[in-house]
N, C-alpha and C positions, 0 to 999 in steps of 0.2 A: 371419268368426268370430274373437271375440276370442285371446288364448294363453291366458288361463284356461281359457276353455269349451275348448279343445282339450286343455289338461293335465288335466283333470278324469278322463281316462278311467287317467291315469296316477296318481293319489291312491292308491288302494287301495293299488297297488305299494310307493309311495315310503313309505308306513304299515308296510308289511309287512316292508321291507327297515328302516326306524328302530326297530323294534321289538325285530325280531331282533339289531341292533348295540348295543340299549342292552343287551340280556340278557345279551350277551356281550363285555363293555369291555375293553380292551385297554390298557394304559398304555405313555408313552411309551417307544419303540421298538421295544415289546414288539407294535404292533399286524397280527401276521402272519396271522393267521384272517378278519381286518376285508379287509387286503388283496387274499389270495387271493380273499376274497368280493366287493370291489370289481374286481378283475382278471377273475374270473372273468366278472361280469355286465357290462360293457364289451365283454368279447370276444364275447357274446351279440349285443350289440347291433352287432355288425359293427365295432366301433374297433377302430384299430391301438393295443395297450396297451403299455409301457416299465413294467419292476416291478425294481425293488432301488435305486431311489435314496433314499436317505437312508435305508437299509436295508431299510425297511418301505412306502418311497413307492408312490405308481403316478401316470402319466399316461397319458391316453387321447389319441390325436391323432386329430381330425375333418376332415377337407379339406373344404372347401363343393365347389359346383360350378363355382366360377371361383377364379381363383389373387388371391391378394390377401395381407393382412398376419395377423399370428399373434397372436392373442387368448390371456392367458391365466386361466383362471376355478379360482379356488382353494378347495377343499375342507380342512379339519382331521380328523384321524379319531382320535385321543387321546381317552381316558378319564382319570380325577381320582384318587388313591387314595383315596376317599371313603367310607365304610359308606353303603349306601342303606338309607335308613327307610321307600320306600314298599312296599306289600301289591299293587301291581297285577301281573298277570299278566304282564307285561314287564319283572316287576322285575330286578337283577343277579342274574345267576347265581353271579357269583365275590367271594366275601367280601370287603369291604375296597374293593372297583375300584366305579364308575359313572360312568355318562354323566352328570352336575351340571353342567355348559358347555352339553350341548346340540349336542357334534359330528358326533353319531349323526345329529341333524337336516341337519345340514349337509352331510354324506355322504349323504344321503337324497335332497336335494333339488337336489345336482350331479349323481348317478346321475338323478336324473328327465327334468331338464334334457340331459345326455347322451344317452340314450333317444332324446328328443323329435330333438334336434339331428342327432343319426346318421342317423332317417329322414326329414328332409326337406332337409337338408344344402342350405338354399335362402340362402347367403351366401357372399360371395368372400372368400374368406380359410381359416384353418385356423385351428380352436378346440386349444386344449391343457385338458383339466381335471387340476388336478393334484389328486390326495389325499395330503397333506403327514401326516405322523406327526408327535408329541412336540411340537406348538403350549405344553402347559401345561409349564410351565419349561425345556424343556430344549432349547428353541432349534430342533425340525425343518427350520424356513424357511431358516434360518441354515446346516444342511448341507447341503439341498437344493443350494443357492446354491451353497456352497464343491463340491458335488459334481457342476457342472455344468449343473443345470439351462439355463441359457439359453444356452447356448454349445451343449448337445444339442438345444434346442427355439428355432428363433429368434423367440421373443416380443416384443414390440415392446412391449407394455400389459399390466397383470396387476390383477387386481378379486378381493376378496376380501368376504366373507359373515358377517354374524353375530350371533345372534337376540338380542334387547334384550330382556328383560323389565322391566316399567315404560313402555314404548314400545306405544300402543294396536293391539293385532292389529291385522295386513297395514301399520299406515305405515311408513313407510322415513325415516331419516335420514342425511344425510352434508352434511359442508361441506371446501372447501380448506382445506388445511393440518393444523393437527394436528386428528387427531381420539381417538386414545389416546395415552398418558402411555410413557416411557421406564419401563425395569426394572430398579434398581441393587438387589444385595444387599451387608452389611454383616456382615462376624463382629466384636466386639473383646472379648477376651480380657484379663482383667481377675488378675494372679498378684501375692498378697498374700503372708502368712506365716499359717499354719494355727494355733491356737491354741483353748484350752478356750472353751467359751462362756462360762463362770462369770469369766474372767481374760480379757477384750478385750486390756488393757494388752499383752499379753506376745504377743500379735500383730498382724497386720495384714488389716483386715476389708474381703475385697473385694466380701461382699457390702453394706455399706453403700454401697463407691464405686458399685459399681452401680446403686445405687437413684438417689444424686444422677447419676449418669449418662443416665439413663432420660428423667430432669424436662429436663435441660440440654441432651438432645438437640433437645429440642422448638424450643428460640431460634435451630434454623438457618430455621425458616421464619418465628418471630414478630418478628426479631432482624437479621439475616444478610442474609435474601434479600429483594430489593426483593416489596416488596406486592403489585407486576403482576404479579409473575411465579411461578406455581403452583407448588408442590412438596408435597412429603408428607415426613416421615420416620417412621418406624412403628419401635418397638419389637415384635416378634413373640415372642423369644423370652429370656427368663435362667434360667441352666442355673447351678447351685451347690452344694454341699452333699450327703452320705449318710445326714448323722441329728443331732439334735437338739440334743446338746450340742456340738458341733464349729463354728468357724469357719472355711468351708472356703478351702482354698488359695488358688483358682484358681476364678472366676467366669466364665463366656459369657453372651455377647450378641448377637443376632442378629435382624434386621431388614431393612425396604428404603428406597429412596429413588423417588422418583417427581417426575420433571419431563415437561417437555416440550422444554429446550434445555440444547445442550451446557455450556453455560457456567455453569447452575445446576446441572449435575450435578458440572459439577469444583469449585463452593462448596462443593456438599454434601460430594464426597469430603474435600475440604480440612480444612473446619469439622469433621466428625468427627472423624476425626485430631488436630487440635488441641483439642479439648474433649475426647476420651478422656486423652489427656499430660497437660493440666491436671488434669482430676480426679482421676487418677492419681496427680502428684506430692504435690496438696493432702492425700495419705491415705496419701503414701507406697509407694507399690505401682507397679507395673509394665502398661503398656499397649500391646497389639499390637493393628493394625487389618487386616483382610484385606475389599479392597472390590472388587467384581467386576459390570462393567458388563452385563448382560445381553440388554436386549431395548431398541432406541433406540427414540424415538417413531415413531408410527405418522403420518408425515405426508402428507396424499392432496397429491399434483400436478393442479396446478386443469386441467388437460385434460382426465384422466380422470372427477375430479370432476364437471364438468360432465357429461361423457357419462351417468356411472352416474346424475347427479340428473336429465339427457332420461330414460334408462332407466324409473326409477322413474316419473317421472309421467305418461309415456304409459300404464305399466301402473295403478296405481293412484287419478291425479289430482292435481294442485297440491294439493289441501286437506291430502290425507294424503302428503306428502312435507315435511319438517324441512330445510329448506336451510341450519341456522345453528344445530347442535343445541349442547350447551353440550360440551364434549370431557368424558371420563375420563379418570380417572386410573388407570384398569386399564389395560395393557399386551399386546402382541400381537405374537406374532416374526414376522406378516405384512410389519410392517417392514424385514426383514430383506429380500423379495423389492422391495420400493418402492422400497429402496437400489442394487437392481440394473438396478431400469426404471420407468417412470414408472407409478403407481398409482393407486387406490383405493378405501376401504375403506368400507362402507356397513353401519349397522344397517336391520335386520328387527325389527318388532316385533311382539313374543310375548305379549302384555299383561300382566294383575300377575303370572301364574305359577301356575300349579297350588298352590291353597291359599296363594298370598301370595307365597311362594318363589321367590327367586333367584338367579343364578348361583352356584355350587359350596355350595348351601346341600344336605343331603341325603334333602331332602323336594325335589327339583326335576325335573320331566319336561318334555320338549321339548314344544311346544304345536301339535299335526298338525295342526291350524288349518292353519296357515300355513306349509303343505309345499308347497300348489301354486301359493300366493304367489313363494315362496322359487322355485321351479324355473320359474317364471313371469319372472321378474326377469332371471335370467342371459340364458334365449331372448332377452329385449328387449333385454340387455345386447346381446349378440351380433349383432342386425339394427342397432344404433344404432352399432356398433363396424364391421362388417365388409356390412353393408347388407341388405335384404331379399329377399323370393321374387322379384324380378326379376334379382338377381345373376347 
């Protein structure tokens, strides 16, 4: 009997428990009700549970039936500050907060997976599932880590999950090396001299340098950074001004950078810095840079890579497994665990998305499709990693 045909009797559940976490979103490290519900249902299922690492964390620890090496399979349980637009019966309950990532599902489908894993515990080794808090900015992975994770749990491998919209329900992709983008943020603070709007002269206008600031930042990728090699920089944000007739003082600006390698990230901080000074002086005014490295790339180590792509096509088929997908440039502080042990990071694919929608868009709902895909994947992960019912 296949894992699907066996996880099937678990569908209903892992629907019941996503439904309920989307209604109820929880933002980073605020996620203590998701928790306790993730903690709670583990300990159901006979796992030995560890709860307050990274405040809000939980791991489940599964021994097989023979002693071997430590797996560990990673869950996200964060919510978006996002207003949700949809009308369905699952929608958020708490104004402002939604599941728009799709962690809900993810959480869904490592609980289903655990489930499965707890009652037939037919591999040698000990599974760890971890449910990591505050994935969306604010670095969960990254305390988990400083707070002990693998020093408390001796993991050897760690494999992380996460649904693709645009990616044709149930295929899977992953290739070595990188496969999401590094997370630099930028403030620079732009302090002119305030002055009537009617008389420019008699001050100095930072919001014009900002504007040629905006254009000028674009030349660290057209310009700067060699053509091979991928970057972004994004304007996100300028902050200026109280009212109409005023030139205001003091201008912000704030954006990110996205690579994939150390060494374009220290262009980028570089070049910014130097292109703020310039434009600054050209106008006269004053330019402060605050740059703040976040989340490094996401780069799979070709051992596990390979595993998680056996993984994938034993469950699904070579045709629908992506060995070479093209990377992104979104960002993932699953990096943050890669860093500490050799990894892997693989999309699920959720198709175009409820009604078109995707990621953190606030018409976006996980696609239960592919729930018992998803909790389907980790099991095979786990026989392919720690070996089968003959263990």
């Amino acid at each position: 009997m296949s894992i699907l045909t066996e996880l099937q009797d678990l569908t209903g559940d892992m629907r019941g428990w996503r439904h309920h976490l989307h209604a109820h979103p929880e933002t980073a490290f605020e996620e203590h009700q998701t928790s306790k519900l993730v903690a709670e249902l583990l300990t159901s299922f006979g796992i030995e549970v560890h709860t307050g690492i990274a405040r809000t964390g939980v791991v489940g620890v599964i021994h097989g039936k023979a002693t071997g090496p430590w797996v560990g399979l990673r869950a996200d349980m964060d919510a978006l500050d996002v207003p949700e637009a949809n009308d369905f019966a699952h929608r958020s309950q708490h104004p402002g907060k939604m599941h728009a990532c799709g962690h809900d599902g993810h959480t869904a489908m490592l609980l289903g997976a655990a489930k499965y894993l707890a009652a037939k515990r037919d591999f040698a080794g000990t599974v760890a599932v971890i449910f990591q808090p505050a994935e969306e900015n604010e670095g969960g992975g990254r305390v988990m880590v400083e707070e002990g994770l693998f020093e408390r749990f001796p993991i050897e491998s760690v494999y992380g999950l996460h649904n693709w919209p645009g990616l044709a329900a149930g295929h899977l992709a992953i290739r070595p090396g990188p496969q999401m983008a590094s997370y630099d943020i930028f403030e620079i603070t732009l302090e002119g001299q305030g002055a009537h709007a009617a008389m420019p002269h008699l001050g100095r206008d930072s919001m014009v340098a900002a504007a040629q600031l905006v254009t000028a930042l674009q030349t660290i990728a057209s310009r700067d950074a060699n053509p091979l090699d991928a970057i972004v920089v994004s304007v996100t944000q300028i902050h200026g001004g109280d009212t109409w007739n005023v030139l205001p003082q003091q201008a912000v600006l704030r954006g990110t950078v996205r690579a994939f390698d150390a060494s374009v990230q220290d262009l980028a901080e570089r070049r910014i810095d130097e292109i703020a000074q310039g434009i600054a002086a050209t106008f006269g005014i004053k330019a402060r840079l605050r740059y703040e490295r976040r989340y490094p790339p996401t780069i799979n180590a070709r051992e596990p890579a390979r595993i998680a792509a056996a993984a994938a096509t034993a469950l699904v088929g070579a045709d629908k497994v992506d060995l070479d997908p093209r990377p992104s440039m979104g960002a993932e502080d699953f990096a943050f665990l890669q860093q500490a042990r050799p990894g892997a990071y693989i999309w699920l694919g959720a198709g175009p998305g409820q009604a078109g929608c995707m990621l953190h868009n606030p018409g976006y709902d996980f696609n239960d499709e592919i729930l018992n895909i998803g909790a389907a994947y980790w099991v095979e992960l786990v026989r392919q990693v720690l070996g089968g019912a003959d263990a």
